[in-house]
MARLUMVO-106336 format. One line per 8 residues: their letters; for each residue x, y, z of C-alpha. Coordinates in steps of 0.001 Angstrom, whole numbers, m for minus. Layout:
BEGIN
A) X/Y/Z ~ ...
! end
This chain:
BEGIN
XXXXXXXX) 16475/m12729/5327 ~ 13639/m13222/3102 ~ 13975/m11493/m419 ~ 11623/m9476/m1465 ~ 8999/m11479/m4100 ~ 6203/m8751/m3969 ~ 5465/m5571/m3337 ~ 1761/m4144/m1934
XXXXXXXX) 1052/m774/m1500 ~ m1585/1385/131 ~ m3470/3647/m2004 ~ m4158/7023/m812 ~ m1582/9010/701 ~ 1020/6287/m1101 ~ 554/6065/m4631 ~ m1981/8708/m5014
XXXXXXXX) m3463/12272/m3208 ~ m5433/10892/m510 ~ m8741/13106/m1360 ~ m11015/11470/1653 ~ m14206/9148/228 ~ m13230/9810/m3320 ~ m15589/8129/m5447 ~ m14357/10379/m8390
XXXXXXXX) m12018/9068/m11093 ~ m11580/12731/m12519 ~ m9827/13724/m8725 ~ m7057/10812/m8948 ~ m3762/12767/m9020 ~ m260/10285/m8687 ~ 2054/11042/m6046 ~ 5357/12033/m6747
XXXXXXXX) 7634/9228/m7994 ~ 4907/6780/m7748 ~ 4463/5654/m11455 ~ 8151/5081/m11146 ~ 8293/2870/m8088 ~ 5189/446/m9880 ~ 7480/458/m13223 ~ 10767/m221/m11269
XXXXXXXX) 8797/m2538/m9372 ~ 7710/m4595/m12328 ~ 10603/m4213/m14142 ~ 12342/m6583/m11256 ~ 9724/m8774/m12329 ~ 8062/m8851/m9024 ~ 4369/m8756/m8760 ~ 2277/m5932/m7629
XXXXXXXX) m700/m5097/m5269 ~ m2751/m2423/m3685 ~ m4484/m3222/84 ~ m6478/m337/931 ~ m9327/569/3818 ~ m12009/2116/2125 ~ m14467/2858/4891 ~ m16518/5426/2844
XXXXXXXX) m18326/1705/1419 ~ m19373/600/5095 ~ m20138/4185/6103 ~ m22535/4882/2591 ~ m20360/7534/1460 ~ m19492/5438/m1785 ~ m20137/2270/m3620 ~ m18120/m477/m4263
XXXXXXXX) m18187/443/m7902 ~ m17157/4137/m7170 ~ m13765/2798/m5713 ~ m13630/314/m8451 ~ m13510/3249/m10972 ~ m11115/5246/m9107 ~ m8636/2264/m8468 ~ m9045/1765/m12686
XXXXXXXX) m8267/5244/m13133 ~ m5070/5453/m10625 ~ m4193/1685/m12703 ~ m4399/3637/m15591 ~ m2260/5915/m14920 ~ 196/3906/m12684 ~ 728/1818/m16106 ~ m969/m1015/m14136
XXXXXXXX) m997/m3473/m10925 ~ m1323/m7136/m10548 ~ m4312/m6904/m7963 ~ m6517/m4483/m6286 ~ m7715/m5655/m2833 ~ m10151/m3559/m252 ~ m12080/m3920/3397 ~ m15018/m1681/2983
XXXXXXXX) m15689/m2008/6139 ~ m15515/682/9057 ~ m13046/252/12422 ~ m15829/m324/14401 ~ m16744/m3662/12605 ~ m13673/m5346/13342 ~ m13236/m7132/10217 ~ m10045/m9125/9946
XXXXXXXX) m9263/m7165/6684 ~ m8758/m3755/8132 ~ m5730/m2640/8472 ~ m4039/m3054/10812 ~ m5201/m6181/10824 ~ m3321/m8620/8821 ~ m6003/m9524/6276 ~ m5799/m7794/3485
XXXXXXXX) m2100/m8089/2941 ~ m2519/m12466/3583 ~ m5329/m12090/693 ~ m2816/m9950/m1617 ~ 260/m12205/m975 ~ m1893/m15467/m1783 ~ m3375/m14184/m4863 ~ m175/m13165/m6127
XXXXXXXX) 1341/m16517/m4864 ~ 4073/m15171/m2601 ~ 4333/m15987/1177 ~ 3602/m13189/3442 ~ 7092/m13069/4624 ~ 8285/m12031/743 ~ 6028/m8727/933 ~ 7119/m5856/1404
XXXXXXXX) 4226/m3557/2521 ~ 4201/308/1236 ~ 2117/3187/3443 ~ 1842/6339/5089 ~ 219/5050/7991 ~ 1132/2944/10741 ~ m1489/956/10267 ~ 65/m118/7066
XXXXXXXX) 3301/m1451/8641 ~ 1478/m3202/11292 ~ m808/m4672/9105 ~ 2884/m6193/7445 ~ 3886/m7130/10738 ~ 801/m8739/11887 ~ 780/m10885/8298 ~ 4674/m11796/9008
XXXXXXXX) 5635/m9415/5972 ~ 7956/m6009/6127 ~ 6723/m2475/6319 ~ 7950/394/5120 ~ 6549/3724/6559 ~ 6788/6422/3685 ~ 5571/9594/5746 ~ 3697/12603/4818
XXXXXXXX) 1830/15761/6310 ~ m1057/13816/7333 ~ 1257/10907/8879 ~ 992/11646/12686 ~ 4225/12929/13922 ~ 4630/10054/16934 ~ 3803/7002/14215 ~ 7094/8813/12394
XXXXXXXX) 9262/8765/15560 ~ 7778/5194/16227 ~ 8812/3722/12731 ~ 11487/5615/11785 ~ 13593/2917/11667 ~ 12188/1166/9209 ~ 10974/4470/6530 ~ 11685/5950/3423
XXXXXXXX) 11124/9840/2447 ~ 9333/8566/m370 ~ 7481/5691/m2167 ~ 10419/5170/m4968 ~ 13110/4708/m2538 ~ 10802/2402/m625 ~ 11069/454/m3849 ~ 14353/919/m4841
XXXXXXXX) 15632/m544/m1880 ~ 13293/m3321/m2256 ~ 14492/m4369/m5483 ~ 18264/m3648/m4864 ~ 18724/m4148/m1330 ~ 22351/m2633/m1972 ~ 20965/810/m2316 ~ 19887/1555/1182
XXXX) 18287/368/4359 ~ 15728/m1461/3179 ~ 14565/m3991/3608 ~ 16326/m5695/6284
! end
């Protein structure tokens, strides 16, 4: 088993409300225990990332500099990430980026100089643990009301009932199931 060298995370619906399209820094609110899972995170010394589909850029619902100053404002308040990675694109374009395609997380683990296989990959989606799997990395499926009830049953297996124990196993792989 590969240990665990970095940790990425999706954004909305992970580390922070998932408010759909926001473009507004003023409407970033953390998720429970998420500012703790980045600090325990980086307090292994392991390096951090968000890889996030923002849609709303390829659809003209916001800028690229409208998601750059809400990811600054969740950084802010996260106490800060290593790297900040997004497809803009929509599903129909099929850009290699989009989760769950494996691009974004092969883009987050090179710039943070970790193979894919020492990610672990953070969501609410199951796009966000296939996007792991399709990038040879491990994904942890941290559910919540908007998570469709069959991607639950289908990865339950491999999920946490929140973002810090995600983490928490990540960093000490003594203190529960994951990741193996």
């Amino acid at each position: 088993m590969t240990t665990v060298r970095a940790v990425l995370f999706d954004r909305d619906g992970t580390l922070v409300a998932d408010v759909p399209y926001n473009g507004d820094p003023g409407r970033v609110r953390l998720l429970p225990g998420a500012a703790e899972a980045v600090a325990l995170v980086r307090a292994a010394g392991l390096p951090t990332a968000v890889v996030s589909n923002q849609s709303g850029i390829g659809r003209g619902l916001l800028t690229a500099e409208d998601v750059a100053r809400v990811d600054q404002r969740a950084d802010e308040l996260l106490g800060g990430l290593d790297a900040w990675l997004h497809c803009p694109h929509t599903p129909e374009a099929g850009c290699p980026c989009r989760k769950p395609r494996p691009g974004l997380v092969l883009a987050a683990a090179e710039r943070l100089g970790v193979p894919p296989s020492a990610c672990l990959v953070v969501g609410d989606i199951a796009a966000d643990v296939q996007a792991a799997e399709a990038a040879g990395a491990r994904g942890v499926l941290v559910p919540n009301d908007a998570t469709a009830p069959a991607e639950v049953r289908r990865h339950a297996w491999r999920s946490a009932p929140d973002v810090l124990t995600a983490v928490r196993a990540a960093v000490d792989p003594c203190s529960g199931r994951w990741p193996r």
